[in-house]
C-alpha positions in Angstrom: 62.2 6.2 -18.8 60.1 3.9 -21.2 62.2 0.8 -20.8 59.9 -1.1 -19.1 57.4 -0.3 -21.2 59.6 -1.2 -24.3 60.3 -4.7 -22.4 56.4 -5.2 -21.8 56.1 -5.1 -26.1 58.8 -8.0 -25.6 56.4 -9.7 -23.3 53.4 -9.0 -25.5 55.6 -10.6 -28.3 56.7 -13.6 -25.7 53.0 -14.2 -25.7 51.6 -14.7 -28.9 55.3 -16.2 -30.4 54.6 -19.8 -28.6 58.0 -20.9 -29.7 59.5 -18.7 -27.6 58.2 -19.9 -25.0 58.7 -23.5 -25.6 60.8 -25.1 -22.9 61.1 -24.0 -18.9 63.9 -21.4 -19.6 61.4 -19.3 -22.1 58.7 -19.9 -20.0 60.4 -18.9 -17.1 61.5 -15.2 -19.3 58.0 -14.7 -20.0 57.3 -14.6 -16.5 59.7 -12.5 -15.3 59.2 -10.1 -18.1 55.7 -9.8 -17.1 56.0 -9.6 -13.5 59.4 -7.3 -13.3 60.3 -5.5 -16.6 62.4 -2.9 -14.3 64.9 -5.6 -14.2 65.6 -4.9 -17.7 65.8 -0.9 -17.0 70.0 -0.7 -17.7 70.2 -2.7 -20.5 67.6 -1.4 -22.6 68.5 2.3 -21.7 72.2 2.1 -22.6 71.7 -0.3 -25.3 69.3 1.6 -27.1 71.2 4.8 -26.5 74.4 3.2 -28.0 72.3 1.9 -31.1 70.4 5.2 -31.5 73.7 7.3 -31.4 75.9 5.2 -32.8 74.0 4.6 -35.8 73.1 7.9 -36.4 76.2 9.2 -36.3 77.7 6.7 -38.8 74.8 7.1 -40.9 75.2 11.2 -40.9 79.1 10.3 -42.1 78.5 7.8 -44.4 76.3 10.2 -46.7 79.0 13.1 -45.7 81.6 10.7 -47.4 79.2 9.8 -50.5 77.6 13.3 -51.3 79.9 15.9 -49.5 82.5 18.3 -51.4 85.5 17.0 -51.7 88.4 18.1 -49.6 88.5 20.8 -47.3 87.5 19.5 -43.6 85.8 16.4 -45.1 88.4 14.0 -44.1 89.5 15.6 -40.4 85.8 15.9 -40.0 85.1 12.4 -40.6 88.0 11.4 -38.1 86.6 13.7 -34.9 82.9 11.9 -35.7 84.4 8.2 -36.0 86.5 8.9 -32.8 83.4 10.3 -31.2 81.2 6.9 -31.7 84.7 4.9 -30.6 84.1 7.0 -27.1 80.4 6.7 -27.2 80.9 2.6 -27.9 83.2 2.7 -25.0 81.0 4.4 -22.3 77.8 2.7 -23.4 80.0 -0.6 -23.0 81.0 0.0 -19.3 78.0 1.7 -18.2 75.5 -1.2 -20.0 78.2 -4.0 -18.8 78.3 -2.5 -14.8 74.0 -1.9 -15.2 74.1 -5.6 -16.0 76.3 -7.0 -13.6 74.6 -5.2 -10.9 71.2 -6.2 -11.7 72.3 -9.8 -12.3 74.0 -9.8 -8.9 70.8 -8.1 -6.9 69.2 -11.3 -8.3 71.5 -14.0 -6.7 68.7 -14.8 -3.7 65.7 -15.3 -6.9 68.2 -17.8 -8.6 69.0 -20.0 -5.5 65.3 -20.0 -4.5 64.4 -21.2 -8.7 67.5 -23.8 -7.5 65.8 -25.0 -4.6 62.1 -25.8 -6.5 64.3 -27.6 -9.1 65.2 -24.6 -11.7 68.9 -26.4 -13.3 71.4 -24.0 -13.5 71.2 -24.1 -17.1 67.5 -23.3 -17.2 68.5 -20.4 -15.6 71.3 -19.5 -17.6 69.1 -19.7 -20.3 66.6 -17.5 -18.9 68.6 -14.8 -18.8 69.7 -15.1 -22.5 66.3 -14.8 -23.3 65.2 -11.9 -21.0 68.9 -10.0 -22.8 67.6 -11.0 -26.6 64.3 -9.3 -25.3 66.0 -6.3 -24.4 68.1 -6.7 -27.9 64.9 -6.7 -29.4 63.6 -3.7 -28.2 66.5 -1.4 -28.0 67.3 -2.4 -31.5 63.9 -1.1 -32.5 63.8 1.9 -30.5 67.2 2.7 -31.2 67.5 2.1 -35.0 63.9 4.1 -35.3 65.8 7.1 -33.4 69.2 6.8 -35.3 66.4 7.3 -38.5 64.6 10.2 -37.5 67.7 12.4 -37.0 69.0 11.3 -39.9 66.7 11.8 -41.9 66.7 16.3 -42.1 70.6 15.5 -42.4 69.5 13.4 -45.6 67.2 15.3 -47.2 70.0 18.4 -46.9 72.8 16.6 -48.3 70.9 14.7 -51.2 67.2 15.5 -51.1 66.4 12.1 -50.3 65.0 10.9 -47.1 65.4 7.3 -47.8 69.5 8.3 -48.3 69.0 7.7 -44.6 68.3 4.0 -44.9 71.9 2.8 -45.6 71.9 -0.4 -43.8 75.5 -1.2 -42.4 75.4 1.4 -39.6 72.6 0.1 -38.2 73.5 -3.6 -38.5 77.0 -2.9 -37.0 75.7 -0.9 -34.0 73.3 -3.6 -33.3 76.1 -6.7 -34.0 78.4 -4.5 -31.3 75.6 -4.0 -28.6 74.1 -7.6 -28.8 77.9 -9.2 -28.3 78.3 -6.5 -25.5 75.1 -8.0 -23.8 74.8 -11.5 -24.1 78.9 -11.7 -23.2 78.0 -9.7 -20.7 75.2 -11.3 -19.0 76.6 -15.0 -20.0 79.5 -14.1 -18.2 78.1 -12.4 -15.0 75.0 -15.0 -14.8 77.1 -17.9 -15.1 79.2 -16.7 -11.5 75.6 -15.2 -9.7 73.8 -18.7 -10.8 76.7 -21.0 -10.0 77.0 -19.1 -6.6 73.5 -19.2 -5.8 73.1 -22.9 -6.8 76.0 -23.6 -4.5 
């Protein structure tokens, strides 16, 4: 429900980070993240879902595996939890990957009109990397800060210590899987939209 609002803090940052602006293709993402951030609604939703969950869930195992008795259910318990973010990953994957494909195909009629006032195809390839690594940006954000708050009572439970919650490779590997999902993603489906439009 607050995506676009998440991708109009990406704008904000487009704005006072001149470098990232630099160049038509940056300039051109500003703009359309100013004038349309609903165009970023599926990515941003999924993707921060799939962060938030993802990372939580590793993060809740990964202090069960450090602090937890030994034995018992530990180790079955650990399998039905990594199997559970395997089927999360999955669904986020298709639903993010079929949001984008969508939206980047609604858009075919915007990308042959950039075409025809002289936007390259590669300027507009470009675009859209840029208006995806805003949408990185922000569901990273949102979801790591999610992923933290619930694990955080699990953390203080299991060892007392809120900051147990902090262990940095579930939320870097949540984020590495979700950013290759999108930019492959949107790489893939804007080079066929642009080239089609261009055409």
């Amino acid at each position: 429900m607050t995506a676009p609002e998440l991708i109009n803090s990406a704008e904000f940052v487009f704005g006072k980070v001149p470098a990232l602006r630099a160049g038509a293709s940056g300039h051109l993402a500003a703009l359309n993240l100013a004038a349309a951030p609903e165009r970023m609604r599926p990515a941003v939703t999924f993707l921060t879902l799939f962060v938030g969950v993802a990372a939580g869930t590793l993060s809740m195992q990964g202090i069960e595996n450090q602090y937890g008795a030994a034995g018992g259910d530990g180790q079955p318990m650990a399998a039905v939890n990594y199997l559970v973010v395997i089927l999360i990953a999955a669904f986020m994957a298709i639903a993010l990957s079929n949001n984008l494909i969508a939206s980047i195909a609604r858009r075919r009629t915007e990308f042959a009109s950039r075409h025809l006032i002289g936007a390259t195809v590669e300027q507009s390839r470009r675009m859209l990397v840029w208006e995806a690594a805003a949408a990185i940006t922000v569901s990273a954000v949102a979801g790591c800060l999610g992923a933290f708050a619930g694990t955080v009572p699990f953390a203080i439970a299991k060892t007392g210590d809120p900051l147990a919650a902090l262990a940095p490779l579930p939320y870097l590997l949540a984020i590495a899987v979700g950013t290759g999902i999108t930019l492959g993603v949107t790489a893939l489906a804007g080079r066929r939209v642009i080239d089609t439009a261009a055409a």
